[in-house]
C-alpha positions, 0 to 999 in steps of 0.5 A, a space after each residue: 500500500 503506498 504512502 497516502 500523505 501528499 503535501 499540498 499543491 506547491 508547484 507554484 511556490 517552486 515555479 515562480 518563487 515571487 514575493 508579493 508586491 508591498 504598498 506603504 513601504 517604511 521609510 528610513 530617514 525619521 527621527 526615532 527616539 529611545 525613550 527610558 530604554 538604552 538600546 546601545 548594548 542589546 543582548 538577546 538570550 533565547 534558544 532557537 527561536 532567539 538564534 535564527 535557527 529555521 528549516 531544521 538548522 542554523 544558516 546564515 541568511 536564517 541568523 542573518 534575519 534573526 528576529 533579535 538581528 532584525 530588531 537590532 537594525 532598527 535599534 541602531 535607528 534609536 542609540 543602538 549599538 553593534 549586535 554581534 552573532 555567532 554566525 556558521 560558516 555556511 548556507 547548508 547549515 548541519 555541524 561537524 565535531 572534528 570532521 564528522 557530520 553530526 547535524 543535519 542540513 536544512 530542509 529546502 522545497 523540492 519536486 520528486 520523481 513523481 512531481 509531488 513536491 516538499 521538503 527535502 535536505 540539501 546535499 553537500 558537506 557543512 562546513 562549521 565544525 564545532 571544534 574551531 571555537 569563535 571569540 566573542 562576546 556575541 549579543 545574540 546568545 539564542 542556543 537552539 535546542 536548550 531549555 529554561 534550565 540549560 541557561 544556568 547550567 555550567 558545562 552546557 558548552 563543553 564540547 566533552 560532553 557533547 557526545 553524551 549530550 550533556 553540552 550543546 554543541 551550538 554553545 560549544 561554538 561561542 562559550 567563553 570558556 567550558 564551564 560557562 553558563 550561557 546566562 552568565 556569558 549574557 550577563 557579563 557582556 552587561 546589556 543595556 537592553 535586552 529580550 528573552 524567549 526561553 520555555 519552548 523547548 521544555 515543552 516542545 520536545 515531549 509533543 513533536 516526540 509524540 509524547 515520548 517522555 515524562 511530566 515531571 511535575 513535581 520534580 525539582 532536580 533537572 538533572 534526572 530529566 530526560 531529554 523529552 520531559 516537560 519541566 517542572 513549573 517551580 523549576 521553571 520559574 525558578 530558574 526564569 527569575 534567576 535568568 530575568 535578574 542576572 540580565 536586570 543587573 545591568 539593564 534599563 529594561 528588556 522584552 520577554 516572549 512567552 509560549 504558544 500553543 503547540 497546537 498553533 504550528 504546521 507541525 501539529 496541524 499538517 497531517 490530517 487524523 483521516 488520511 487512510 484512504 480505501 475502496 469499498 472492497 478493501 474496507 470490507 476486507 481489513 473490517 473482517 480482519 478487526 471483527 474478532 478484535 472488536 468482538 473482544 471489545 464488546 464483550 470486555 464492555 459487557 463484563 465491566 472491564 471498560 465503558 461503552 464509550 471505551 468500547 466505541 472508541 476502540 471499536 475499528 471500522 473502515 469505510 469507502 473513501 477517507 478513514 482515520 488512522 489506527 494507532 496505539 493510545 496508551 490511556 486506554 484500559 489495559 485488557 488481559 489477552 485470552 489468548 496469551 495469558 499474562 500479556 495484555 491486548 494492544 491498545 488500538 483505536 482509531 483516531 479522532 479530530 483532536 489527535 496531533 499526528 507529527 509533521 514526520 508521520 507523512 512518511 510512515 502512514 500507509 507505508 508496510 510495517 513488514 516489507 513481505 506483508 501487505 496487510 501491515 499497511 502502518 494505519 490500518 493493518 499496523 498501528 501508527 505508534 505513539 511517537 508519531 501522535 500526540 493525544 487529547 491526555 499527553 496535549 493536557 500535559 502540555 497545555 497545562 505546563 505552559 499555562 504555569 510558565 506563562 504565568 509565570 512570565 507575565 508575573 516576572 515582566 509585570 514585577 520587572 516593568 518589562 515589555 511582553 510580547 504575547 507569542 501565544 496570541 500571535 501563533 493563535 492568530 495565524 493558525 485561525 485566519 491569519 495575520 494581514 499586513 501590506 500586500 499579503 496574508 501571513 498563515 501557519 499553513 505548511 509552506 505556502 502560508 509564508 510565517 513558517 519554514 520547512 520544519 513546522 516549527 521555526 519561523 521564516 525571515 518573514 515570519 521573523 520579522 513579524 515577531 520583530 515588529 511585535 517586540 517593537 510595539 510592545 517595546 515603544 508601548 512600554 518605555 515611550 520609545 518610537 523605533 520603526 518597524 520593519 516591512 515584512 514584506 521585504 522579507 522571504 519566505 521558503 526557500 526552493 532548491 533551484 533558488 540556493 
């Protein structure tokens, strides 16, 4: 059975790779004024959402068009100063420890052999080795993959312990020295003004693993985390107001971002629930195969082990024409199987609207679990399994940390007299309806919605530059500055591989 996920008809973003036309452009040559705030030495402290990461890797047009880089531009309008970054070597963007590749390249938009197009990695060999260490200070400290904690963590830029992964190998680049911490190397560089984007990650990596990994509510000791867990919320904010303070020392004030959903990005919102589709004779087949499994069920239900709606939910039924995915949900009951005492029956059922399959989940569903069997299509005959979906529970999870961090982060800007941008209501906004602006719409759809890149997850320069411009309004709101906004509109969105 093939592989039934298509990404969306994108052949005229790869022939044409225009950019719409943009009235009102912004013009230069104004009066900007930095109000309370002193913009000369701006630092911006973040993981890779700070750092310009997109496509699935750090590059230099993507640190080029950073948000914090960006906003650094405009600054220089109003008193800012020099915005250093620790910029790679190169357009491919994977990393290498000594000569051996350890990242991968980024993504760019291509055609198959079938004339289906979507991303694809570039080929060739990066040329940014994280043993060649940079001299700073750098004003962008955004380490793409690091969480709340990891800003105060000593050693996190060790390249011993990158291997391991206990350090950060995009950290190892530009830490003054093995032992730093990324805050303190923010802090030393003593800002005048700065922003701070941490807490994604803490969050992010249990949901695009499918909820591989531990809520650890209620355990203060990061050490014990694994690398998918949700954070404990005391932990974050905890070490949130330690990272606020230590760059306050020195500041006359800064910007913070809280999290949005992740039910907001392509990642989540690509693949539909329902994409199995079946003839009316291959239907009636695979529900012959699941009658002895659904019998099971009703009986199970009869006795009391679980409820007619758990019975329903797990009850297997394909039609002609477009089916939801069968998968594995660890929630449900555990049930004895008869026919093999002391194990228990899979945990199957068919999914519904409010499950999130994965962006990578494009490329297992309907493909043969076992080459040699054909009834093992991944979907219906087999399951699509945990790491490629994200339940209503393991959503709750999620929703509910970033609530606390969120919290949390308001409480801090507030206490602080710090500007907020509220990322959470923008990513909102574009996933319903979109953003407008000057000659254009902005959306999170996949690729031809222009504010995310080919990952699902980070923004474009567009997308970027739209964050830049919030940041802005809430800076100019909060300390009476007038620094000018940018016009997205001169900013790209994805990249076609005829375009490298």
């Amino acid at each position: 059975m093939k592989n039934y996920i298509k990404y969306m008809a994108l052949s005229a973003v790869l022939l044409t790779a225009c950019e719409a036309e943009f009235e009102n452009a912004i013009e230069d040559g104004g009066i900007y004024t930095n109000g309370s705030a002193d913009f000369s030495n701006f630092v911006s402290v973040g993981n890779s959402l700070t750092s310009g990461y997109a496509d699935g890797a750090l590059y230099i047009t993507g640190q080029n068009t950073s948000f914090p880089n960006i906003l650094a531009g405009q600054f220089a309008l109003a008193g800012g100063g020099e915005f250093k970054q620790p910029l790679v070597n190169d357009n491919l963007g994977g990393l290498l420890a000594n000569g051996t590749q350890i990242t991968e390249n980024r993504f760019v938009l291509a055609v198959d052999a079938n004339g289906n197009p979507g991303p694809v990695r570039l080929s060739g060999t990066p040329t940014t080795d994280i043993s060649n260490l940079l001299s700073g200070p750098f004003n962008n400290m955004g380490v793409p993959g690091a969480k709340s904690f990891h800003l105060v963590a000593p050693g996190y830029g060790n390249i011993a312990g990158v291997a391991t992964g206990a350090s950060n190998p995009y950290f190892v680049r530009f830490a003054s020295e093995a032992n730093a911490t990324i805050i303190a190397d923010a802090a030393a560089q003593k800002p005048t003004f700065f922003s701070l984007w941490i807490g994604n990650n803490d969050i992010l990596s249990y949901a695009t693993s499918g909820g591989i990994g531990v809520d650890q509510k209620g355990n203060l000791n990061p050490a014990t985390y694994g690398a998918n867990d949700i954070t404990d919320p005391q932990v974050f904010a905890s070490v949130y107001s330690q990272e606020v303070s230590a760059l306050m020392a020195s500041a006359t004030g800064g910007v913070l971002f809280n999290i949005p959903d992740v039910t907001s990005i392509p990642y989540f919102t690509t693949v539909p629930y329902n994409a199995i589709p079946l003839d009316a004779g291959t239907a009636s087949v695979v529900n012959q195969a699941y009658a002895q499994y659904n019998g099971g069920m009703s009986q199970y239900a009869t006795l009391g082990f679980i409820s007619a709606e758990e019975r329903d939910a797990r009850t297997i039924n394909f039609v002609e024409g477009q089916n939801a995915a069968v998968i594995l949900d660890e929630s449900l009951t555990n049930l004895p199987n008869p026919a093999a005492p002391g194990t228990f029956l899979p945990k199957l059922r068919q999914a519904t609207p409010d499950d999130l399959f994965v962006l990578t989940a494009s490329s297992i569903l309907g493909t043969l679990a076992d080459p040699n069997d054909p009834s093992s299509a991944i979907g219906v005959g087999s399951p699509v399994t945990d790491q490629f979906v994200l339940t209503p529970s393991e959503q709750a999870l999620v929703v509910a940390a970033q609530a606390s961090y969120n919290a949390t982060i308001a409480a801090v800007a507030q206490a602080n007299g710090l500007a907020l941008v509220d990322a959470k209501a923008i990513l909102s906004q574009l996933a319903n309806g979109g953003i407008s602006f000057d000659g254009g719409t902005l959306t999170s759809t996949f690729v031809t919605g222009g504010a995310f890149s080919l990952d699902g997850v980070h923004p474009t320069p567009r997308g970027y530059a739209y964050l830049a411009n919030q940041a802005i309004l809430e800076i100019n709101s909060t300390y009476g500055s007038t620094v000018p906004m940018v016009n997205i509109g001169n900013y790209n969105t994805v990249t076609a591989s005829q375009s490298n």
